[in-house]
C-alpha positions in Angstrom: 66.3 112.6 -5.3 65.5 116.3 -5.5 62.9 118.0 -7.0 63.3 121.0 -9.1 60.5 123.8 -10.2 60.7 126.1 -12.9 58.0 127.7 -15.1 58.5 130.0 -18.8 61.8 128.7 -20.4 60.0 129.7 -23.8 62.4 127.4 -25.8 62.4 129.0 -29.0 60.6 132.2 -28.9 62.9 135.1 -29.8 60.1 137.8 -29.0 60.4 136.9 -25.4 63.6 138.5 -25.2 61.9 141.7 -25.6 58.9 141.3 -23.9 60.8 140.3 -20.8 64.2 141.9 -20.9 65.7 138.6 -21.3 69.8 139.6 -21.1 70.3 137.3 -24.4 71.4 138.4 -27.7 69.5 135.7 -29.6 67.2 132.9 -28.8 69.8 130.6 -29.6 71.9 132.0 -27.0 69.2 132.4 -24.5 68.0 128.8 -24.8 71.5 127.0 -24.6 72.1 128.8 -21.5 68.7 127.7 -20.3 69.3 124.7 -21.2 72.9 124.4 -19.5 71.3 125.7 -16.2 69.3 122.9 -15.9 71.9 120.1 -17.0 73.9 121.6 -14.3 70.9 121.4 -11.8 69.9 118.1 -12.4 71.4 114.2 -11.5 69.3 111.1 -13.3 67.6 110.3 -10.2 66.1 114.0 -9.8 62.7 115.3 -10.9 62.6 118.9 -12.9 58.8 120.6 -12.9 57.7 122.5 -15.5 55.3 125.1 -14.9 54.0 125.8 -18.5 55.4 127.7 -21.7 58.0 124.6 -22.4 58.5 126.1 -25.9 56.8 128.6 -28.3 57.8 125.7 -30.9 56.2 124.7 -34.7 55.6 121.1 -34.8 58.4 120.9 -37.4 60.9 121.9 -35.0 59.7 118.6 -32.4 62.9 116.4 -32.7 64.9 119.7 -31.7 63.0 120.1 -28.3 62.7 116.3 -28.2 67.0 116.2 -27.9 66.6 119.3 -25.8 64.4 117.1 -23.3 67.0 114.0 -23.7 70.3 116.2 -22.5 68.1 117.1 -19.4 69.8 114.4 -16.6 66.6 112.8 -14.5 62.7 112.8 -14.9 61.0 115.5 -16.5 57.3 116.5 -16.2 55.1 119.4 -17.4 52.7 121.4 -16.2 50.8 122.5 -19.4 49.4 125.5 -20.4 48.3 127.9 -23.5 51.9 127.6 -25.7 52.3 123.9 -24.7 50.7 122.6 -27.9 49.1 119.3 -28.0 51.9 117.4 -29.9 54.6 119.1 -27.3 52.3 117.5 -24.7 52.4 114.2 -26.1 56.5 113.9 -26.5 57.5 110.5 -25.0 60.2 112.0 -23.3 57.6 113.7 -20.4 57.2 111.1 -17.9 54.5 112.9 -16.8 51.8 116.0 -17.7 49.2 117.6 -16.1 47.1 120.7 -16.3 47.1 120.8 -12.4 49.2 118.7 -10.1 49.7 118.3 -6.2 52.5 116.9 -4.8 54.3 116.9 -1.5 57.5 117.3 -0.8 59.2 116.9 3.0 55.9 117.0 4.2 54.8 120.7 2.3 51.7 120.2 0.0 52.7 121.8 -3.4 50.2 122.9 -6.0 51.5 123.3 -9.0 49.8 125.8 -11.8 51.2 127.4 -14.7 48.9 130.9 -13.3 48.8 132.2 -10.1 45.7 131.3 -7.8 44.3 133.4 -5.3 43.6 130.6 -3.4 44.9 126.7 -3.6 43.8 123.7 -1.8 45.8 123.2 2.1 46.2 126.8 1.8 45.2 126.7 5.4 47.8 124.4 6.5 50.4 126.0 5.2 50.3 124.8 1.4 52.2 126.1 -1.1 51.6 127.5 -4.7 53.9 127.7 -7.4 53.2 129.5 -10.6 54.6 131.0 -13.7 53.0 133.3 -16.1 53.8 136.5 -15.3 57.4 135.8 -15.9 59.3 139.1 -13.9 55.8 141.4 -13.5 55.2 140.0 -9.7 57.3 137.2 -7.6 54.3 136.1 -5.7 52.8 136.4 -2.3 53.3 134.6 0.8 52.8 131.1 0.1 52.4 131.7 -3.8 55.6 131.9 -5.2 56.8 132.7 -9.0 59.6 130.2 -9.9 60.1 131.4 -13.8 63.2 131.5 -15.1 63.1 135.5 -15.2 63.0 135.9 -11.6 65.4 132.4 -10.8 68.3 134.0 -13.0 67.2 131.7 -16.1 67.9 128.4 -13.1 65.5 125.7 -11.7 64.8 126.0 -8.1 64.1 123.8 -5.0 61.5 123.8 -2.3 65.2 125.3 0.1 66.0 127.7 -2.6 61.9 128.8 -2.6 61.5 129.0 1.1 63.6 132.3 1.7 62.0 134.2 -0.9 58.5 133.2 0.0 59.1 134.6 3.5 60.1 138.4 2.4 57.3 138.8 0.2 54.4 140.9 1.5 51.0 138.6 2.2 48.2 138.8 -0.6 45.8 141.8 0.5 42.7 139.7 -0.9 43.6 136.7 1.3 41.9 137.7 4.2 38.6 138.3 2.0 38.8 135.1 0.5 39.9 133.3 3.1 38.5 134.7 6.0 40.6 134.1 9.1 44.1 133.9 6.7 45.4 137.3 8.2 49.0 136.4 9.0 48.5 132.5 8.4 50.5 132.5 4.9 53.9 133.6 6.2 53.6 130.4 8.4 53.6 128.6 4.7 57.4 128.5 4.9 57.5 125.5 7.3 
């Protein structure tokens, strides 16, 4: 079983091409190869995190996203947030939803939250945070990482592929102010 993270597929929303640079011709295009990437990913017996903005869908269009959810191999689960409307949070095919979540992987603690956080709980032992939002305007911090599709080349990613990353990028310069003592603690978050 492996766990996969991703955040901001926007399934269905065409202006996000332009908003983000998106290197897709249409939405259609853009959310089939989605899509593939993460039937490649994934096996039946893996997990795939999503870290908000499933779909900028109309309700009419549920049985579309519903199929979109079936051809996914393994257990799905969202991490909700502003464009996740209520019906897109209630599709059976979730098997589970949260507006927060923690979880722990190979021993890391793992907060999950569709926006980046400042700070997150076990940040001082070395707790990771993983966030969308901000799709390809910042990749994180040490220990806060960005795992939307426009910074993963439109792919899920795992806690390995999320651990090389996390150590190049520069430490958060308010860190130190709200966690007094932090200086130099989050690049030990890679453990």
């Amino acid at each position: 079983m492996t766990n996969f993270y991703t955040a901001d597929p926007h399934f269905g929303h065409e202006s996000v091409i332009k908003f983000c640079g998106r290197p897709f011709g249409s939405v259609d295009e853009m959310d089939a190869t989605i899509l593939q990437n993460y039937q490649r990913a994934m096996s039946r017996s893996d997990d795939l995190w999503i870290i908000g903005d499933f779909a900028f869908a109309k309700e009419p269009e549920k049985e579309k996203l519903r199929k979109m959810l079936r051809s996914i191999p393994g257990r799905k689960h969202l991490v909700t947030v502003n464009h996740d409307k209520p019906w897109v949070r209630r599709l059976t095919e979730w098997s589970s939803v949260h507006d927060f979540i923690e979880i722990k992987e190979d021993g890391q603690r793992i907060s999950l939250c569709h926006y980046p956080l400042l700070t997150w709980p076990g940040i001082r032992h070395g707790a990771l945070h993983l966030f969308g939002h901000v799709h390809n305007n910042w990749q994180g911090s040490k220990g806060a990482i960005n795992v939307g599709v426009d910074v993963f080349g439109f792919k899920p990613v795992t806690l390995f592929d999320i651990r090389k990353p996390n150590a190049d990028l520069p430490d958060n310069p308010l860190l130190e102010k709200l966690e007094p003592g932090m200086a130099g603690l989050a690049s030990e978050t890679t453990a």
